[in-house]
Residue, then its C-alpha position, 0 to 999 in steps of 0.5 A: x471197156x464199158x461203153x453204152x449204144x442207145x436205141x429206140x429199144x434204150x440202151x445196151x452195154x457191158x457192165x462186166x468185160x472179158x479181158x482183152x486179147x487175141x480176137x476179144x475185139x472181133x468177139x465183142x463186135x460179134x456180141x455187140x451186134x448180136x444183143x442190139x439186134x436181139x432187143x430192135x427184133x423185141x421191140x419191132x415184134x411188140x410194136x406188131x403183135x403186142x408181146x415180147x418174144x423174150x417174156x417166152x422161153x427158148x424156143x420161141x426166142x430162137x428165129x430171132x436170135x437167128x435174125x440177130x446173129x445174121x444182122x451181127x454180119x454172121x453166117x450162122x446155122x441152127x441146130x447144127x449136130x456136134x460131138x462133145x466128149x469129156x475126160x473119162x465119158x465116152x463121146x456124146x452126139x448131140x446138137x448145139x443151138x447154132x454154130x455161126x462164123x463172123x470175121x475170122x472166128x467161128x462159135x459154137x453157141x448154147x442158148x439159155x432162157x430164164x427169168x428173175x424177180x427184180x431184188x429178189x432171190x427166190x430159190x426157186x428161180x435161183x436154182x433154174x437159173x443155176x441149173x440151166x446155166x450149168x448145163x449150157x457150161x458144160x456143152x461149151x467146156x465138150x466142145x472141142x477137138x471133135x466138134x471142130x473136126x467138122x466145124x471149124x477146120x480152116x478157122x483161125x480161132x475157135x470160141x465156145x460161148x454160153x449165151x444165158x438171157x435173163x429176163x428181169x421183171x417186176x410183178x404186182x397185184x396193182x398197176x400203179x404199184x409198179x414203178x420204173x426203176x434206174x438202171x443202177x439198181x438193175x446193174x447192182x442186181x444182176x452182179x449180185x445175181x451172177x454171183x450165184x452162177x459157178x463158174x462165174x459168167x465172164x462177160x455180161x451184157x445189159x439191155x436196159x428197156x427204155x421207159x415206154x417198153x417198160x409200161x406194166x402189162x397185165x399177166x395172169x391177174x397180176x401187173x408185171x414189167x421188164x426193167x431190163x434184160x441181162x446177158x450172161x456169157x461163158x467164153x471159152x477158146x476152144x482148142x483144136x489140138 
């Protein structure tokens, strides 16, 4: 399935889906919802104050993020303490970024920030991207029966989702030098980005800015602009048994 939602934010779509199955509908409205209400919170912040909160990292992005996954129809709860263990380690206590409860289904989610020069693949941020990636897999892969011993008992179906948002810019030393670009060359740009990522997302999400949001803004003596944010996810299913 490959659908676009229009915004005054400008658009929102998946340019790779998760296979169909058992609740994939349900979790898709759940996403869908969430990362619409992601990029209208961006805009409405931009429009007060005069910034983007996702040009910040992940503590700043996350009483949005909050405000998303509510506006998704979720019951959610940041932070919620959560037991991880993985074969041959003992059993971790830690906390994951939000459990949240939409439908019949609950989530355990873990929450990434990173940022990446637009046909650029410096490795310097390639190697940022990975390693956060990476970290926020395998909190999803330990969560299992002993977390949702205390969060998802009674809950017809358990996911673990790595929710990875990339923030795609442009930078330049002039203004006029930074120019808008299609989303074409945006969506070649992050499949080839995701490439890189092991294990490979399955599932992403676009959000394409529309031409207004994309005027370039001065940074640090430097003219920068954000084509695009992209939405990285790792699913899994998570096994109570």
């Amino acid at each position: 399935m490959n659908w676009k939602a229009q915004g005054k934010y400008g658009s929102v779509r998946e340019i790779q889906s998760y296979p169909d199955g058992p609740k994939i509908r349900v979790a898709r409205r759940f996403l869908s919802g969430l990362v619409k209400d992601f990029a209208s919170w961006n805009r409405d912040f931009r429009k007060c104050a005069g910034l983007f909160p996702v040009m910040f990292r992940e503590r700043q992005i996350s009483g949005g993020l909050f405000k998303a996954i509510l506006h998704s129809g979720a019951q959610a709860l940041a932070e919620p303490p959560i037991k991880r263990k993985r074969r041959g380690v003992p059993e971790k206590r830690g906390w994951a970024d939000f459990v949240a409860y939409f439908d019949d289904t609950m989530w355990i989610l873990e929450v990434k920030h990173t940022y990446c020069k637009l046909n650029y693949f410096k490795k310097t941020e390639l190697k940022w991207l990975s390693g956060e990636w990476k970290d926020a897999v395998e909190k999803v892969e330990s969560s299992g029966r002993t977390a949702l011993g205390d969060w998802g008992e009674g809950w017809h179906t358990h996911f673990g989702a790595t929710l990875h948002i990339v923030l795609v810019y442009q930078q330049h030393k002039m203004k006029a030098k930074v120019q808008s670009v299609s989303e074409r060359e945006v969506v070649n740009y992050v499949r080839s980005l995701s490439s890189h990522l092991s294990p490979k997302p399955n599932w992403i999400w676009l959000w394409s800015l529309n031409h207004k949001l994309q005027e370039a803004q001065e940074y640090d003596e430097k003219w920068e602009n954000y084509p695009a944010v992209c939405f990285f996810i790792y699913l899994k299913r998570l096994d109570v048994g």
